[in-house]
Backbone as CSV, one residue per row, in Angstrom:
resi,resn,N_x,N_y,N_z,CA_x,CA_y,CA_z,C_x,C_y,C_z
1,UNK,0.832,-1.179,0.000,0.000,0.000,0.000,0.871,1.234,0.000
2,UNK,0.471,2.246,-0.592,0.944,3.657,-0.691,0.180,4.979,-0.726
3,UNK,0.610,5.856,-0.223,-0.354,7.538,-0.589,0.315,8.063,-1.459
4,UNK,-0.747,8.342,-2.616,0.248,9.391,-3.300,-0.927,10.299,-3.432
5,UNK,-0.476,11.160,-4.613,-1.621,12.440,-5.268,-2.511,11.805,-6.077
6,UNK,-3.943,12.229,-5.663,-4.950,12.133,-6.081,-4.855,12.290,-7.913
7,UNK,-4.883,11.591,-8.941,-5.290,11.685,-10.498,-6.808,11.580,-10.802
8,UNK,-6.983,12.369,-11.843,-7.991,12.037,-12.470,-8.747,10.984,-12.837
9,UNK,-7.680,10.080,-12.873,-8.196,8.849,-13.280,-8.930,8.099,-12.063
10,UNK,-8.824,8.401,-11.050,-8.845,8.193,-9.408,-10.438,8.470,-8.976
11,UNK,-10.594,9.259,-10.283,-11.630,9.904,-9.210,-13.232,8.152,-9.326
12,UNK,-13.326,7.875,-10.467,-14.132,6.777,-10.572,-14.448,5.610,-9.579
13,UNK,-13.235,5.408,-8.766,-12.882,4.697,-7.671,-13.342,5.212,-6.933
14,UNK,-13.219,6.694,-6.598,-13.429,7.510,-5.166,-14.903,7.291,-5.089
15,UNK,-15.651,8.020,-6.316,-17.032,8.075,-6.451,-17.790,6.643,-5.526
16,UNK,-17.202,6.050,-6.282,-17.696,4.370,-5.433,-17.594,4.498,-4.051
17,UNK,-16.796,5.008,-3.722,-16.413,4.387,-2.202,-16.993,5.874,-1.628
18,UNK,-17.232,7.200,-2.273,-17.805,8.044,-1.584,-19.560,7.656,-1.559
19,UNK,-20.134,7.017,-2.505,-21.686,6.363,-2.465,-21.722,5.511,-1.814
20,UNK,-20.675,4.584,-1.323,-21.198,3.638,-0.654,-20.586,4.311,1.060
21,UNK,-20.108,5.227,1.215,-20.024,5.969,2.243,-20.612,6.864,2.901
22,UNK,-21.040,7.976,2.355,-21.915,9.190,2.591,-23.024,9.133,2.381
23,UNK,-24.294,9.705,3.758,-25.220,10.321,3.563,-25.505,11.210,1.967
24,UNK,-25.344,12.076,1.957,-24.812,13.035,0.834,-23.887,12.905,0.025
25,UNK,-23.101,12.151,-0.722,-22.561,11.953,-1.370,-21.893,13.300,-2.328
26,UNK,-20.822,13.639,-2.620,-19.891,13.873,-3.373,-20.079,13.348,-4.742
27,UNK,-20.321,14.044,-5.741,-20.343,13.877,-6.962,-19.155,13.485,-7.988
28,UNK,-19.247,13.373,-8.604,-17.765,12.924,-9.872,-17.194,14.904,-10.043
29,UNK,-18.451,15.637,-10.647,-18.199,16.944,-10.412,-17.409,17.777,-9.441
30,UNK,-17.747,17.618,-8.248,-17.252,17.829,-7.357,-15.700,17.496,-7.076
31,UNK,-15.711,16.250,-6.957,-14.368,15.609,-6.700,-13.370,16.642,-7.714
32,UNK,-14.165,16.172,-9.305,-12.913,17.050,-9.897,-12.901,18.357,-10.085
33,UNK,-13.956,19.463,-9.308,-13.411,20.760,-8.956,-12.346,20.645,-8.166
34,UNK,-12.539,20.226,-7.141,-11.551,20.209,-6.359,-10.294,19.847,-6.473
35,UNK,-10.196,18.703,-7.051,-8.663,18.264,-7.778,-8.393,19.273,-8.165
36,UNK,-8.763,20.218,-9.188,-8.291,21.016,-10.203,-7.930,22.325,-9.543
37,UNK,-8.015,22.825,-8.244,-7.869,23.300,-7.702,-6.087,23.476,-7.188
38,UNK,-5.747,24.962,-7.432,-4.038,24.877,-7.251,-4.069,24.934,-5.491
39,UNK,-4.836,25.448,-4.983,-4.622,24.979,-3.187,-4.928,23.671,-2.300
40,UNK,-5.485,23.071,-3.547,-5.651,21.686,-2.992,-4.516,20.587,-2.457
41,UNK,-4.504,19.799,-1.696,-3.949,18.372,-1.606,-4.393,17.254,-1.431
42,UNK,-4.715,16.499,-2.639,-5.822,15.942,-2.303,-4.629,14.353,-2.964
43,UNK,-5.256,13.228,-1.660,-4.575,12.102,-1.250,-5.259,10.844,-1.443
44,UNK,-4.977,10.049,-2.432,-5.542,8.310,-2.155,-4.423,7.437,-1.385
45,UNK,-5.122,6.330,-0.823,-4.306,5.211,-0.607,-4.457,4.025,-1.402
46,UNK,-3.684,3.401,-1.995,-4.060,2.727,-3.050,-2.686,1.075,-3.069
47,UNK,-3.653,-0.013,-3.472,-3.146,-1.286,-3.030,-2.958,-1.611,-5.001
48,UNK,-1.785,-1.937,-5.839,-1.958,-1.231,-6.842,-2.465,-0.670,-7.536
49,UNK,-3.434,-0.817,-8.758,-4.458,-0.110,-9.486,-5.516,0.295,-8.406
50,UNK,-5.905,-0.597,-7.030,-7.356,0.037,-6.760,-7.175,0.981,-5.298
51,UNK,-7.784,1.824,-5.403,-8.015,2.891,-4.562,-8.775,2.749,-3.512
52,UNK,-8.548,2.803,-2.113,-8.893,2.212,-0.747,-9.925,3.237,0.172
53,UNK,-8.933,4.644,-0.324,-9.347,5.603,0.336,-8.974,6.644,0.035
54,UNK,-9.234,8.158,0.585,-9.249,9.401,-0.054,-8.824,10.329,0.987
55,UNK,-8.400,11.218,0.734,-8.402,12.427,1.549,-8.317,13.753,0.406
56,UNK,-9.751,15.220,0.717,-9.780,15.991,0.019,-9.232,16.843,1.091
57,UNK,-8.287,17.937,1.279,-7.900,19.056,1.136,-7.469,19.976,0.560
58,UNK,-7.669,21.355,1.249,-7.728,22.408,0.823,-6.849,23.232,1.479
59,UNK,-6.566,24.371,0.682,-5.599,25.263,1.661,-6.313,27.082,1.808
60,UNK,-6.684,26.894,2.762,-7.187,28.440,2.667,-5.794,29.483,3.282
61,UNK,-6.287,30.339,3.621,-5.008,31.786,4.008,-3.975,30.959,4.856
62,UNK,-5.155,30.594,6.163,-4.005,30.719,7.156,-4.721,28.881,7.654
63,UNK,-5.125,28.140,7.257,-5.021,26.455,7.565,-5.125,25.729,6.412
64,UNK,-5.273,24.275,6.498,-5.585,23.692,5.828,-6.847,22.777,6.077
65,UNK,-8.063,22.667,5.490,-9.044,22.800,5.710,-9.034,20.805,5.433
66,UNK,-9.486,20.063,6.227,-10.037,18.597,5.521,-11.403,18.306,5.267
67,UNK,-11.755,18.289,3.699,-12.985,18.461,3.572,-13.628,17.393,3.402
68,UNK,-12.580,15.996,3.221,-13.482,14.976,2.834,-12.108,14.045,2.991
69,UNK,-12.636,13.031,4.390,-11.680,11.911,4.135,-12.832,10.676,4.612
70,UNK,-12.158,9.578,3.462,-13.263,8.471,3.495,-12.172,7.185,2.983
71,UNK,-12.753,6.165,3.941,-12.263,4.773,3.654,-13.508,3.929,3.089
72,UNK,-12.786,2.850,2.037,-13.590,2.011,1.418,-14.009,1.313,2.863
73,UNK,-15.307,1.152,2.628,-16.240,0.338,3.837,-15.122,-1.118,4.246
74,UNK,-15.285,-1.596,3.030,-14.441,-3.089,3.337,-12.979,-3.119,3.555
75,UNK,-12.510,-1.996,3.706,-10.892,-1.736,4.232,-10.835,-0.749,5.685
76,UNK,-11.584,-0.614,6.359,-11.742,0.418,7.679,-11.078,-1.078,8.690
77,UNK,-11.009,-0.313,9.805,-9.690,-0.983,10.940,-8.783,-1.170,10.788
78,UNK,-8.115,-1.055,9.740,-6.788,-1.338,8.778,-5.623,-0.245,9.161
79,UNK,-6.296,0.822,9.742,-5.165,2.188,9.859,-4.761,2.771,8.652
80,UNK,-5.759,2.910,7.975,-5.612,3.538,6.536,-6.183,5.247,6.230
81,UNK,-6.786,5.421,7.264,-7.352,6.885,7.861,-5.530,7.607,8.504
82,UNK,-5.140,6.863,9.322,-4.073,7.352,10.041,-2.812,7.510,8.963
83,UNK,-2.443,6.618,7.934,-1.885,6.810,6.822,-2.080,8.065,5.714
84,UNK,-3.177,8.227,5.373,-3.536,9.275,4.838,-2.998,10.915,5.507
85,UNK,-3.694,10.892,6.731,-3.184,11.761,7.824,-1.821,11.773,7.364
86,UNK,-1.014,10.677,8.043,0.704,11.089,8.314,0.945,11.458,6.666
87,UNK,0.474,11.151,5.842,1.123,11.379,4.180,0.596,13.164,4.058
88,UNK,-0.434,13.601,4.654,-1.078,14.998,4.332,-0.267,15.893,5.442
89,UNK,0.025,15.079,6.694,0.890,16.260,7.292,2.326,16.533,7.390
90,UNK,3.135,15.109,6.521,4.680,14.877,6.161,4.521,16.002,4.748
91,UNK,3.428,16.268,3.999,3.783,16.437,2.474,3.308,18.563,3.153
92,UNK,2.093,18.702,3.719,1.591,20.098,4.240,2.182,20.907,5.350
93,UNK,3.341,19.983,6.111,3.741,21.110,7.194,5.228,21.531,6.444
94,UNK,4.911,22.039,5.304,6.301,22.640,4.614,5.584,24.189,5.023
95,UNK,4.775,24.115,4.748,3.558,25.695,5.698,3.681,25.660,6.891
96,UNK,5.087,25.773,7.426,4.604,25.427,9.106,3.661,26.051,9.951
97,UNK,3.685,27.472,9.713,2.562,28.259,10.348,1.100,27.487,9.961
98,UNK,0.853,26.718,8.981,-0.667,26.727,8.990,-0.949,25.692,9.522
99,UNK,-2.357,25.499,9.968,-3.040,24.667,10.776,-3.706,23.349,10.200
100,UNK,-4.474,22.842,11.109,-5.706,21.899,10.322,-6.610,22.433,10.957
101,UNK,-7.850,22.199,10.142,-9.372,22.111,10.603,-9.559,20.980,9.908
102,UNK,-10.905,20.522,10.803,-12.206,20.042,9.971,-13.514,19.876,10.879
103,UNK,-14.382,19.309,10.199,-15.938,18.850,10.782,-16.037,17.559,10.600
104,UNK,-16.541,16.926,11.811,-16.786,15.432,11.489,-18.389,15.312,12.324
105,UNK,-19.131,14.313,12.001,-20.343,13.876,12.700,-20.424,13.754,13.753
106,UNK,-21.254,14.533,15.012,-20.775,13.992,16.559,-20.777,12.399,16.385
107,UNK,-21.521,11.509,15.673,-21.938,10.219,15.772,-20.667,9.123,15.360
108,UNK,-19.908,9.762,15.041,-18.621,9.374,14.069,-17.736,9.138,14.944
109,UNK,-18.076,8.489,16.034,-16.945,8.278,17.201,-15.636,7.854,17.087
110,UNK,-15.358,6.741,15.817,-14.133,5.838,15.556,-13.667,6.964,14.623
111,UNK,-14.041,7.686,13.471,-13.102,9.110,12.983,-12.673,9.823,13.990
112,UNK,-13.263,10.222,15.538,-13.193,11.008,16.418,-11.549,10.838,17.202
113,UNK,-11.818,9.654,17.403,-10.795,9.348,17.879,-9.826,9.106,16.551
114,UNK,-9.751,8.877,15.875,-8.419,8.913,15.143,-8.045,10.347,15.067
115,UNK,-9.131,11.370,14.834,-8.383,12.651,14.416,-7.579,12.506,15.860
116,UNK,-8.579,12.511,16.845,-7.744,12.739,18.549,-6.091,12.192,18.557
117,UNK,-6.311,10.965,18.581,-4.773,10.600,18.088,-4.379,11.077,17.265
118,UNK,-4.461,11.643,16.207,-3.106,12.644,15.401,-3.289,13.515,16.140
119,UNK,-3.622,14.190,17.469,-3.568,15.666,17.425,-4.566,16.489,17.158
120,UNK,-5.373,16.256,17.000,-6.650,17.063,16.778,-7.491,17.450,18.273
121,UNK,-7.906,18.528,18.412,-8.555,18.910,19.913,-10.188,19.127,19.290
122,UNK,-11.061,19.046,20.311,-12.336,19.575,20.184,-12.367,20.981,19.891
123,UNK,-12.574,21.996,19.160,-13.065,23.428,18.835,-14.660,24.001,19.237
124,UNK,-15.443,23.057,19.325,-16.790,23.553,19.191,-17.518,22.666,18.589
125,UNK,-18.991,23.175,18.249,-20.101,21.958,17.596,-20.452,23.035,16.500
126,UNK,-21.139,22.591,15.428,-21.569,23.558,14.437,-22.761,22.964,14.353
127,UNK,-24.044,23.521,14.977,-25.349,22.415,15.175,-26.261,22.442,13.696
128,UNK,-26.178,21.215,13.813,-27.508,21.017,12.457,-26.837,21.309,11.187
129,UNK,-25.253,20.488,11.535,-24.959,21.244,10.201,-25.126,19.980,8.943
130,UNK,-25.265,19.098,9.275,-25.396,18.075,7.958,-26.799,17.640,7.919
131,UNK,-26.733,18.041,6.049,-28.245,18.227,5.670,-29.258,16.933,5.580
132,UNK,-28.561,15.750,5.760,-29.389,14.742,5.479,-30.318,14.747,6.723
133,UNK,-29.908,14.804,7.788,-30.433,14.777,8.923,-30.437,15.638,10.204
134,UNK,-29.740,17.415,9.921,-29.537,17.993,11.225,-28.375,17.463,12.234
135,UNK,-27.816,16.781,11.931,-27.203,15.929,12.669,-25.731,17.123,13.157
136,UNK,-25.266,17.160,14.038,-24.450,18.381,14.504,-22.724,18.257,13.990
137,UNK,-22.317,18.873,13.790,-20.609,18.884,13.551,-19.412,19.039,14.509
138,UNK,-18.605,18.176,15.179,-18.061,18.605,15.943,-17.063,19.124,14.824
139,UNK,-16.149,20.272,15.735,-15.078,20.864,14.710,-13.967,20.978,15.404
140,UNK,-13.061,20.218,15.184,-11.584,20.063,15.541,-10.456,20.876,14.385
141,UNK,-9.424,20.942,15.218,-8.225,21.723,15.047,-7.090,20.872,15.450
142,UNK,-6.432,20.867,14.668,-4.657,20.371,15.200,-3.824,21.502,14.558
143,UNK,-3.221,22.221,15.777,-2.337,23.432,15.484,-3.302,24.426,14.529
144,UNK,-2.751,25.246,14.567,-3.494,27.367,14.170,-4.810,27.264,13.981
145,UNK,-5.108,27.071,15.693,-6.622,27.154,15.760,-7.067,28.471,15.671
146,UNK,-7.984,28.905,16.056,-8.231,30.850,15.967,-7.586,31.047,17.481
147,UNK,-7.404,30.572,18.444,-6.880,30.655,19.568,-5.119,31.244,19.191
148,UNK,-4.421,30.340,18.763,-3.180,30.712,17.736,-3.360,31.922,17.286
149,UNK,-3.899,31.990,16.154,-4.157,33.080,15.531,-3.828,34.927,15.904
150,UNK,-4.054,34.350,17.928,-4.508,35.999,18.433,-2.699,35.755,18.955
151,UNK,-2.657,35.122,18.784,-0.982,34.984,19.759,0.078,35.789,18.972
């Protein structure tokens, strides 16, 4: 297994494993705005030709935003979430000043704790923020939280 950069060709794989993942699903569209995007870093893990898992980021001013990380259903417990991670923050802390964010599902306990183990702290809840169901967002930070920011 390996992480590298997300291709185009990638994205057909992702689609799959983002439908059989998400409430809301991520489109083929989508995926490849974002690829195409010069602030992006966007990450598969991949066992040769097939693609396991994903990570979409973004880079705004002052963090780097994770907008979408997802494991194929039939490859989760594997530590393939935590791989992704170490490949996005070995390849993104060349920015040392910038941070992470993201939002995950309060219900999402086993993502919860992995962000926790890399480093990620609780920030707050963002209520009702996912549309399928209201369902609330917790929002974590590892390093240049807005707390940082004032320092």
């Amino acid at each position: 297994m390996k992480v590298r950069v997300m291709r185009p060709g990638d994205v057909r794989q992702v689609v799959v494993i983002e439908a059989a993942s998400a409430a809301t699903p991520w489109t083929r569209r989508m995926f490849m705005a974002e690829l195409g995007r010069a602030t992006s870093l966007d990450l598969v893990v991949v066992r040769g030709a097939g693609v396991l898992g994903y990570a979409m980021v973004t880079r705004y001013a002052e963090v780097w935003h994770i907008l979408n990380l997802c494991i194929d259903p039939a490859q989760r417990e594997r530590g393939l979430g935590g791989l992704l991670l170490d490949e996005l923050f070995r390849r993104a802390d060349v920015y040392a000043n910038l941070g992470y964010t993201l939002e995950v599902r309060v219900s999402n306990e086993k993502a919860i704790r992995l962000y926790r183990r890399k480093g990620f702290v609780d920030h707050g809840v963002r209520p009702g923020y996912y549309s399928d169901n209201s369902e609330d967002a917790l929002i974590m930070w590892r390093r240049g939280g807005p707390e940082d920011q004032r320092a």
